[in-house]
VOVEX-659008 format. One line per field, with one value per residue (C-alpha): residue number from 1; x negated, y negated, z. Coordinates in steps of 0.2 Angstrom, whole numbers. Each point is the difference from the previous one (the first is absolute). Example, Ala and Ser with C-alpha at 12.3 -4.5 7.8 and 13.67 -1.06 7.14 Angstrom:
lumlum = [1;2]
px = [-62;-6]
py = [22;-17]
pz = [39;-3]
***
This chain:
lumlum = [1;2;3;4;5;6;7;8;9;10;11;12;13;14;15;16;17;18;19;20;21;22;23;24;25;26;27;28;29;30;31;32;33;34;35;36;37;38;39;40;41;42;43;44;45;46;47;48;49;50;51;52;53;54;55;56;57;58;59;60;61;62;63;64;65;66;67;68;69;70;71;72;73;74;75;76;77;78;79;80;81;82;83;84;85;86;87;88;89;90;91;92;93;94;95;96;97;98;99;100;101;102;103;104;105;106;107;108;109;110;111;112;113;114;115;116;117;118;119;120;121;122;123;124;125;126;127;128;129;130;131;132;133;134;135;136;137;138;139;140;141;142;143;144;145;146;147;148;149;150;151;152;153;154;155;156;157;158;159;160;161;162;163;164;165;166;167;168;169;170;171;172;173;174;175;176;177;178;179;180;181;182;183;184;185;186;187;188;189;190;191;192;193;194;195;196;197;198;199;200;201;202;203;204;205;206;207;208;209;210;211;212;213;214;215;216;217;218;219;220;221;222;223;224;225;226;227;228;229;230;231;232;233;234;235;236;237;238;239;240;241;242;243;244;245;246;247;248;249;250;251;252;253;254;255;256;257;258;259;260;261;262;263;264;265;266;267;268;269;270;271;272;273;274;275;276;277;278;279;280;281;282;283;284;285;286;287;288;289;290;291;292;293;294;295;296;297;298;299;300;301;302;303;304;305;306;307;308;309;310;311;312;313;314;315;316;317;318;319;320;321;322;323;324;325;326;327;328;329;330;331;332;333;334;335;336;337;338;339;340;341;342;343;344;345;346;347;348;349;350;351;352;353;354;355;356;357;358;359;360;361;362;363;364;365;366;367;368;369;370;371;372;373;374;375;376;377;378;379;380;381;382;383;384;385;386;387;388;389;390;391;392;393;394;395;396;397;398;399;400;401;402;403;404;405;406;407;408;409;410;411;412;413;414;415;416;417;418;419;420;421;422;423;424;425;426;427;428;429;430;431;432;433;434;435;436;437;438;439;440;441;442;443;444;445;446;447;448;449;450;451;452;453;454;455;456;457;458;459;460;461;462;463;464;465;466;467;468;469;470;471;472;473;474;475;476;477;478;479;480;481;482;483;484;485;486;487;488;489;490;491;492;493;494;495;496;497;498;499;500;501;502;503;504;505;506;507;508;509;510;511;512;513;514;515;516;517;518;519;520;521;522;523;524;525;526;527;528;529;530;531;532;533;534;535;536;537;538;539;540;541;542;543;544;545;546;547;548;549;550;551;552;553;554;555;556;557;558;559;560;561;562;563;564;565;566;567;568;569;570;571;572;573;574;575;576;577;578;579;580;581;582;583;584;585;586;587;588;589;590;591;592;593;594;595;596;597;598;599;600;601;602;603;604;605;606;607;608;609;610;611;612;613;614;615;616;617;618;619;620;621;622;623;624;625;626;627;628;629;630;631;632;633;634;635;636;637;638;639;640;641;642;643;644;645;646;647;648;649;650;651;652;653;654;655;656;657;658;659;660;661;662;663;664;665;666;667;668;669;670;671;672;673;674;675;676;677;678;679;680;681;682;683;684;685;686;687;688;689;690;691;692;693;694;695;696;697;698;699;700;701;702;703;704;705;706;707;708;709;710;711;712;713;714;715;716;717;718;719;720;721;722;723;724;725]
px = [-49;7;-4;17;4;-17;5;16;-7;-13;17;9;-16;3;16;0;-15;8;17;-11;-8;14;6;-13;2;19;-4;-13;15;13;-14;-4;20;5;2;6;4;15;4;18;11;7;-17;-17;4;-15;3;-8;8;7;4;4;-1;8;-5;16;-7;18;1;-18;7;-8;9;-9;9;-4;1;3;9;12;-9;1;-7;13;-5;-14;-14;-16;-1;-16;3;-11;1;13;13;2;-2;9;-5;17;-4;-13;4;-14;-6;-15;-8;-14;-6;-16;-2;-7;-8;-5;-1;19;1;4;13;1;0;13;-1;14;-4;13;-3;7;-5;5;-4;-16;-1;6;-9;8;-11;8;-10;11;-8;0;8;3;19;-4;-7;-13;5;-11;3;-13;3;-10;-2;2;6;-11;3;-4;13;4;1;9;9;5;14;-9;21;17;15;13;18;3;-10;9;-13;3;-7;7;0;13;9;4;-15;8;-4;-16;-14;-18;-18;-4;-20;-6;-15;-14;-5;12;16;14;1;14;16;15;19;5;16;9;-1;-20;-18;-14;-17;-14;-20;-10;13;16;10;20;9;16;4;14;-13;-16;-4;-11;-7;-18;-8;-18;-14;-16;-10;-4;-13;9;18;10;13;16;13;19;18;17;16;16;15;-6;-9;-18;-14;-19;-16;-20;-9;-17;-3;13;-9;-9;-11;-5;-11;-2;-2;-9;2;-6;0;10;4;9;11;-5;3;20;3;18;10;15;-1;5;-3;-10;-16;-6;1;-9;-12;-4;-3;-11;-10;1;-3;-15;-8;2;-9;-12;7;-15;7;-10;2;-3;8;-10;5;-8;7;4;-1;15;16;-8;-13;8;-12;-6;-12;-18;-16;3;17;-5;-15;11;14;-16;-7;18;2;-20;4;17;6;-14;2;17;-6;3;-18;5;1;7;-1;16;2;-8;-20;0;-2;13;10;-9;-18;-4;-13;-2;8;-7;9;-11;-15;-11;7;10;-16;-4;17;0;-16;6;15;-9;-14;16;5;13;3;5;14;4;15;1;12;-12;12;4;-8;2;5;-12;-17;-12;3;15;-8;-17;9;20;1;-3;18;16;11;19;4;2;-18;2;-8;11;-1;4;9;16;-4;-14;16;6;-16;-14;-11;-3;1;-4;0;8;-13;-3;-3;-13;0;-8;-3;-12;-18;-8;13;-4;-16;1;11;-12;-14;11;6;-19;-5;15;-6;-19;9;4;19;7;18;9;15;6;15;14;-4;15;-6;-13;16;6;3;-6;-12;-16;-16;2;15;6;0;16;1;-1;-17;-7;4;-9;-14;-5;6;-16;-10;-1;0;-14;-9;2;-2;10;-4;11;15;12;16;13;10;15;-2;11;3;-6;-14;-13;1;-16;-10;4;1;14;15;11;17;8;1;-10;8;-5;0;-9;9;-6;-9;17;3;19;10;-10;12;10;-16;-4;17;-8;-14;9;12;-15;-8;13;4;-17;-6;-1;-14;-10;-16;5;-3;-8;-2;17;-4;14;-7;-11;7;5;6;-6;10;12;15;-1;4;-7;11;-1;-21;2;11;-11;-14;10;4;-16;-5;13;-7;-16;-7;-10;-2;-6;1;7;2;-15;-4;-6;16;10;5;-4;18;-4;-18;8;10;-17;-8;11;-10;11;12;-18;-4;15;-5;-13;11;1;22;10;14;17;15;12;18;-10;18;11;-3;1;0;13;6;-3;-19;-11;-12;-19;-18;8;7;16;4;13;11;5;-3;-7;-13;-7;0;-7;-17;-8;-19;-3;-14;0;16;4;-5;6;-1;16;2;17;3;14;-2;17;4;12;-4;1;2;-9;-1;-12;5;-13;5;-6;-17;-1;2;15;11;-16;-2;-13;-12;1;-15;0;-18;3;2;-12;15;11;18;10;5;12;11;2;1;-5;9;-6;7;-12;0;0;-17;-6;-8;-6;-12;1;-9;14;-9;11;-4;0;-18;-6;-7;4;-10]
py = [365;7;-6;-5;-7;-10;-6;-5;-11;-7;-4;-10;-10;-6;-4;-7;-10;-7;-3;-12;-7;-5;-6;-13;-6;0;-13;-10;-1;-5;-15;-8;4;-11;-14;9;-9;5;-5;3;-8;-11;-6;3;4;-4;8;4;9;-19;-9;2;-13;4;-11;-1;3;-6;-15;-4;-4;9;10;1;11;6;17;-2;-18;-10;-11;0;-12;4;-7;-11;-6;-9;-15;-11;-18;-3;-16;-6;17;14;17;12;17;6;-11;16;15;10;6;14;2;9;5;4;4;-12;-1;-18;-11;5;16;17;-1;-3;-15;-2;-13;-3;-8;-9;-6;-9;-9;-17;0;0;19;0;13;5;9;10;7;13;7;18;-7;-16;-6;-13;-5;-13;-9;-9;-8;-2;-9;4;-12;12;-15;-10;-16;-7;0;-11;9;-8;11;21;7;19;4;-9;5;-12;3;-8;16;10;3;1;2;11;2;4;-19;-12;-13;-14;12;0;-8;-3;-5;-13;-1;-19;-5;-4;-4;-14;3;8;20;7;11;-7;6;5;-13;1;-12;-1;-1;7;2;7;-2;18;10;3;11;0;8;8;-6;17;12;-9;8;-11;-2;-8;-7;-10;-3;10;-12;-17;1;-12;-3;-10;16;-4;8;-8;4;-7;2;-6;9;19;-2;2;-3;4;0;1;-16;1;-17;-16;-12;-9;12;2;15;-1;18;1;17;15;-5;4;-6;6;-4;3;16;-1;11;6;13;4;4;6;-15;-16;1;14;-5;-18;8;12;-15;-10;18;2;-19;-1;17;-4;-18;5;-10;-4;-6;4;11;-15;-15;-14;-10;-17;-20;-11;-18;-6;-1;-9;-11;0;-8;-11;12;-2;7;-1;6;16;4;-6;15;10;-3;4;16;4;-6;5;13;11;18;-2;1;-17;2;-14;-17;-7;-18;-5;-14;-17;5;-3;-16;1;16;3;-6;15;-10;-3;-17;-15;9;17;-10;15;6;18;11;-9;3;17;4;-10;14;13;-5;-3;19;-1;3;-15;-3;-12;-8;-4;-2;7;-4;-20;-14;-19;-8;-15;11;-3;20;-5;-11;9;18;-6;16;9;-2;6;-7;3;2;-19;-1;-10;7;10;-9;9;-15;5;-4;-14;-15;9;2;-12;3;17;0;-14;-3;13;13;9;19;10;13;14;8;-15;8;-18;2;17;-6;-13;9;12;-12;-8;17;8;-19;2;18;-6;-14;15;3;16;-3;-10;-7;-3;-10;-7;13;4;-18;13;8;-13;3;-11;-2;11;3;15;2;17;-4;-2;-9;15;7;-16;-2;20;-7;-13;9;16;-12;-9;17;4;-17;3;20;13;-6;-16;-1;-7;-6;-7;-12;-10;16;12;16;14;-8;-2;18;9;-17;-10;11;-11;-8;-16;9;-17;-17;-14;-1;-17;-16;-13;-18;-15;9;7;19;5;15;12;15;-1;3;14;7;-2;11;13;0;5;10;12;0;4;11;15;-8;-3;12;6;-15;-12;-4;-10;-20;-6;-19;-4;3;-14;0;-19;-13;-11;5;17;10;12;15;-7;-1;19;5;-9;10;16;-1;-4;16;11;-5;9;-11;-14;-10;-17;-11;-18;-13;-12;12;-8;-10;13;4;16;8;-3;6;16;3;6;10;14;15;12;-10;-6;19;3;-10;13;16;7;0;-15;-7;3;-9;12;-11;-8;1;-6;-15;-8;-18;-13;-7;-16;-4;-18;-3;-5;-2;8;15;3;8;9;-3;13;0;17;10;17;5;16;1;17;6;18;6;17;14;-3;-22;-15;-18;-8;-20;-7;-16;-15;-10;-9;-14;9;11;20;16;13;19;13;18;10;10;-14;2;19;5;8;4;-1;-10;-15;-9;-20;-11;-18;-4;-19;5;12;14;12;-7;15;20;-1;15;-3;-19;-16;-16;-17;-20;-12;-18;-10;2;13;16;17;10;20;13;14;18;18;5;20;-5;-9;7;-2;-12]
pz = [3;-15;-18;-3;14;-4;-18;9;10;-10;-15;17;4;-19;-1;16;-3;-18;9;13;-14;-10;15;3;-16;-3;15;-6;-16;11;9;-19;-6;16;-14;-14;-18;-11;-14;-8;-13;8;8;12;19;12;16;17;16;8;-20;-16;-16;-15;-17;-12;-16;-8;11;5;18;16;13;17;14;18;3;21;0;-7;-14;-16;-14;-17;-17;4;-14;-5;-8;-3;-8;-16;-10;11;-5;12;-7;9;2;-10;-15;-4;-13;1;18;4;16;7;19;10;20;8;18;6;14;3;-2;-12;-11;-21;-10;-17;-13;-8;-17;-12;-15;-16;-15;3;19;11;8;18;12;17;12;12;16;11;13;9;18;-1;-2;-12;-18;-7;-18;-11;-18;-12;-16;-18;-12;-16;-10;-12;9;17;15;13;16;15;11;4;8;6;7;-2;5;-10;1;-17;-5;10;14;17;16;15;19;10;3;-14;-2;6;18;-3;7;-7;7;-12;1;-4;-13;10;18;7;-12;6;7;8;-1;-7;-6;-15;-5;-15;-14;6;-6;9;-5;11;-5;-2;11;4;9;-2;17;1;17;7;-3;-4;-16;-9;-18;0;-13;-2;-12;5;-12;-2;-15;-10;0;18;4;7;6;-6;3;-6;6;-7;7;3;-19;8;-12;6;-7;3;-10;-4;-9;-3;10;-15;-2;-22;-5;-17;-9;-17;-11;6;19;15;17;15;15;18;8;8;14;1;12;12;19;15;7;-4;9;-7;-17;5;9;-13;-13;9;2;-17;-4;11;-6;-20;3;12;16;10;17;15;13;13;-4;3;15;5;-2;-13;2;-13;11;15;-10;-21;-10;15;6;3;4;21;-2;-8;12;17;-4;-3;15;10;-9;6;18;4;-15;2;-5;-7;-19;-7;-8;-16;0;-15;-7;-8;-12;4;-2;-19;-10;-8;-9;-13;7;12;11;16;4;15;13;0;0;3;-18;-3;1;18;8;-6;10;15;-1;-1;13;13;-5;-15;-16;-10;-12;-12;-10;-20;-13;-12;-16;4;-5;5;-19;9;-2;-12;-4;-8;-13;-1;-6;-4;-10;16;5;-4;-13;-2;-19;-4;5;18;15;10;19;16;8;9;16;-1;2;17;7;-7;15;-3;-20;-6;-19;-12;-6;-13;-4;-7;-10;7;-20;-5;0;8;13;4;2;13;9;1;5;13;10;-1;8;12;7;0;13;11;-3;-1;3;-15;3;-18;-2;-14;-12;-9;-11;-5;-7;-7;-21;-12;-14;7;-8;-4;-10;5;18;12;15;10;-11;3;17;4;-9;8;17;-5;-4;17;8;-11;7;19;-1;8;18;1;4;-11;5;-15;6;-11;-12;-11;12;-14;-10;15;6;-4;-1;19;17;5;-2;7;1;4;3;10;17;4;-12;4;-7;10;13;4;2;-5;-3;9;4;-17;-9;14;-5;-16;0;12;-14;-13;11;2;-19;-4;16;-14;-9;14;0;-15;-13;13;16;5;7;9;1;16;18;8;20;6;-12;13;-11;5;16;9;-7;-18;-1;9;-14;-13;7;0;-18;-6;8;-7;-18;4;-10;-2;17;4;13;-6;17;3;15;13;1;7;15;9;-2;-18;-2;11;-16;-8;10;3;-8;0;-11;-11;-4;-9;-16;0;-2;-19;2;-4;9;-9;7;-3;-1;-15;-8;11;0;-16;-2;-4;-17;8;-2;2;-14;8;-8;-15;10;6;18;5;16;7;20;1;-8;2;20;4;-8;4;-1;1;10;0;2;19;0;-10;4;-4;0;2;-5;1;-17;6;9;15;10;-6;7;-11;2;-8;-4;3;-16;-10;6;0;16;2;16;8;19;-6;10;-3;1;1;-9;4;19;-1;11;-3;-1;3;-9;-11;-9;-16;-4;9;2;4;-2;-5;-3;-15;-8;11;-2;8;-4;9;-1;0;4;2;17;-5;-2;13;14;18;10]
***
């Protein structure tokens, strides 16, 4: 080859190999630049390929707009309330702010803090988080005491849109067109979907998303935190004037701030989509991932004795259904058996009472030398005002700022037989507290119990007058929550029950997503299927936390009370399944009749609370409930006759299990496209999985009429990949 032909080729390999070079990083540019900071005069834009947030320097409002939807957030701010004023974003001159890329739990992306400052005002920091591919942003607040005096510290606002400032929020219809999942407090309060009126109030616990009903946009906000502050959600609508915001705080909770220290909101997750279920189920991922969730991947299953015995229940009881379960539930699963209220002396005095003569630690081994696992009941926070406790440590309980105890008694005067007297609350920050609860949880699991079913913990919420000055109800509540996991190690299962949704993830495995569905009042059973309609009701407006945050429990299954029929115990049992979550047993067994026990034995049905995927009910939203609502047990229930119908479970890309219910008092014809599901135009095998046959093919939907309270559950396979017999 000639020499010049060689120095040609050797200058190309150069070039070209630089070219390639600058290449490869001109790309890993553009992958960092997807969020990009600019900052001009008029303020500092944050942006990524699906959002951009601009910070009005001049107005100290926020802009938040979609790139590929319609929604838009215009001229929002922050506020945080400090000796009883609200400082507002926009009462701060001087403004700097400073970034860093960040890779957590989340993701890539880049974190700004905007810092405003003034002489005569505490320094307010917001922390922005925008990441690479995610169409939506994270805000925290953060006050600074940079003042020479102490602060009183009672409430933040992270976002509010307030049309008196001239914010406003936008999807394609007017608000009054909206409508909203409106998440309740804890485990029994209220969970559903519900319109948008005007001249209305709304305000959902933890997470919220608002619905634009003609194309389904949604915004979706939630708090990914509960370290200190109870975070709702509110809204207020007065003509089309729509004012929102996301509160951290204003619930009676007092931090007090002496110079030089700081404190912050909770984490509030906020963004537009395509459509709601995306964003939901993106922040219980999120929300579950941030507070190390620790649901299992099997659910427990097994029998708890509360809705056929109450507190009645005794030592023979317990080991009868255990027995049954051995003899004629065998292979199914149902390893726990768990002992409900009724074993103890009284609340407060953890012993075994005269009607488990053998003690706790003795019923435990006859469990486990029948085969089970064995569960038990407390309300870990409560205490009888009757014990000697109450007297022998009066400073171990909390006080409301008067100096009275604070008494959990709003239900002891409609039912004195399960209740009894009022009781008070400990506080879970008192060092001698801590203590005995420790002592009392390690004696519980030396008994042999490792599943704890820990209920009426939001009074460990409750704010007051606490030990330790700087704690909240919600920092008190965590605390005494680790500490009880501490006790009873990683290998019990806790399940919180009558709890605050966002403050147990991380620290219980489980979760009661709704109410009882039985009451006990005389020895009388009442209002079974409204409180089934109940729970579904919760069940569908939580299925996105479940797995995620906690494993989901629906209350026990119940198929043999004389009040229900054959189709309502199948539909009770149907539903419980579609939470894939927690699953027990509830009917004194050996009661039922054979169609009943039939009811739960089917393994083909029991095997699906053991896949990872959730069922979501995909007409969620159209359904919302009534105006017209009954208030009961301190919750209120909507009326509308239906709730979600079509509930889907994805197996894989060719199979779903579908269930299809009648929540309505008339009969119902209900079709299923089988675009919904993801099996377009496709010929689709159905697969009765109570019947245990194929029904029929179908091309491209299936219709069926079912009774008032009645159910299907199909297996619905595209028959491009089924073989020929």
């Amino acid at each position: 080859m000639p020499p010049l032909r060689k120095v040609a080729i050797v200058i190309l390999a150069i070039i070209l190999a630089n070219v390639f070079s600058g290449c490869v990083e001109m790309k890993e540019e553009q992958r960092i630049n997807k969020v990009v900071v600019k900052e001009s005069e008029e303020g500092l834009r944050i942006s990524n390929p699906y959002l951009a947030l601009r910070y009005n320097f001049g107005l100290g409002s926020f802009d938040l707009e979609m790139k590929n939807i319609i929604g838009k957030i215009k001229n929002a701010v922050s506020s945080v309330t400090v000796n009883e004023k609200r400082i507002y974003s926009r009462d701060y001159q001087k403004r700097r702010w400073k970034e860093k890329i960040i890779e957590d739990e989340i993701g890539k992306g880049k974190e700004v803090e905007l810092i405003l400052a003034s002489s005569e005002l505490p320094t307010l920091v917001i922390q922005i988080k925008v990441y690479e591919d995610k169409d939506f942003v994270i805000l925290k607040s953060e006050i600074k005491n940079t003042l020479d005096k102490s602060l009183l510290v009672t409430e933040f606002r992270p976002l509010e849109v307030n049309p008196r400032l001239n914010g406003a929020m936008e999807l394609e219809s007017p608000p009054s067109c909206w409508r909203m999942l409106l998440d309740g407090y804890g485990s029994w309060e209220y969970t559903g979907i519900r319109s948008i009126s005007k001249d209305s109030f709304g305000k959902s616990w933890w997470i919220q998303s608002l619905v634009d009903p003609s194309n389904c946009f949604s915004f979706t906000s939630g708090s990914l935190t509960a370290l200190t502050w109870k975070t709702s959600l509110n809204h207020e609508l007065k003509k089309e004037d729509f004012h929102w915001w996301a509160q951290c705080g204003g619930e009676g909770e007092k931090i007090s701030l002496p110079p030089s220290h700081s404190v912050c909101s909770e984490e509030i997750y906020v963004g537009f989509s395509k459509e709601p279920f995306e964003s939901l189920e993106e922040w219980g991922r999120i929300a579950g991932k941030i507070n190390h969730a620790i649901p299992q991947d099997a659910p427990p299953k097994g029998w708890c004795s509360w809705c056929c015995y109450f507190d009645k229940v005794d030592r023979e009881d317990v080991l009868k259904n255990a027995r049954f379960i051995k003899e004629n539930l065998k292979g199914l699963g149902y390893e726990y058996i768990q002992i409900d209220d009724g074993w103890q002396k009284a609340w407060g005095c953890w012993e075994a009472n005269s009607k488990f003569s053998s003690g706790m630690k003795g019923i435990a081994e006859e469990l486990h030398g029948l085969g089970f696992k064995a569960g038990l009941w407390l309300a870990p926070f409560l205490v009888d005002e009757k014990l000697p406790l109450v007297k022998e440590h009066p400073d171990w309980f909390l006080k409301d700022g008067e100096g009275d105890y604070i008494k959990y008694k709003a239900d002891a005067g409609s039912f004195p037989n399960i209740f009894g007297s009022p009781h008070l609350c400990l506080d879970a920050t008192h060092p001698e507290v801590q203590e005995w609860l420790t002592n009392l949880f390690t004696e519980i699991k030396g008994w042999g119990f490792n599943y704890l079913k820990l209920d009426f913990l939001f009074v460990g919420a409750y704010e007051g007058t606490h030990w330790d000055k700087s704690a909240t109800g919600v920092k008190a509540l965590r605390e005494g929550l680790k500490i009880i996991r501490k006790s009873v190690g990683d290998d019990t299962y806790i399940l919180a029950c009558g709890a605050p949704v966002l403050p147990v993830i991380g620290v219980a495995n489980g979760y009661r997503v709704g109410p009882d569905i039985s009451y006990g009042i005389l020895g009388i059973d009442i209002l079974i299927w409204p409180f089934v309609k109940w729970e579904a009701r919760n069940v569908a407006t939580r299925y996105f936390m479940n797995g995620e945050m906690f494993n989901s429990d629906p209350d026990v299954i119940l198929v043999g009370y004389h009040s229900l029929s054959l189709e309502e115990a199948k539909t009770i049992v149907n539903l419980n399944v579609f939470s894939n979550g927690v699953l027990m047993l509830g009917d004194e067994l050996s009661s039922l009749t054979s169609d009943r026990v039939n009811l739960l034995t089917n393994k083909e049905i029991l095997n699906l609370t053991g896949l990872e995927q959730t069922a979501k009910p995909l007409d969620l939203f159209e359904h919302p409930d009534e105006s017209l609502k009954i208030n009961l047990l301190g919750s209120s229930i909507g009326l509308t006759p239906q709730l979600a119908e079509i509930w889907d479970l994805k197996i894989d890309e060719n199979t779903h299990v579908v269930g299809i219910f009648n929540w309505g008092n008339r009969r119902k014809e209900i079709s299923l496209d089988f675009s919904k599901i993801g099996l377009n135009s496709q010929d689709c095998e159905v697969y009765d999985l109570w019947e245990g046959k194929k029904i029929r093919d179908c091309i491209d939907s299936y219709e069926t009429g079912l009774n008032p309270h009645s159910s299907q559950l199909l297996k619905i396979s595209s028959t491009k990949n089924i073989k020929p017999n």
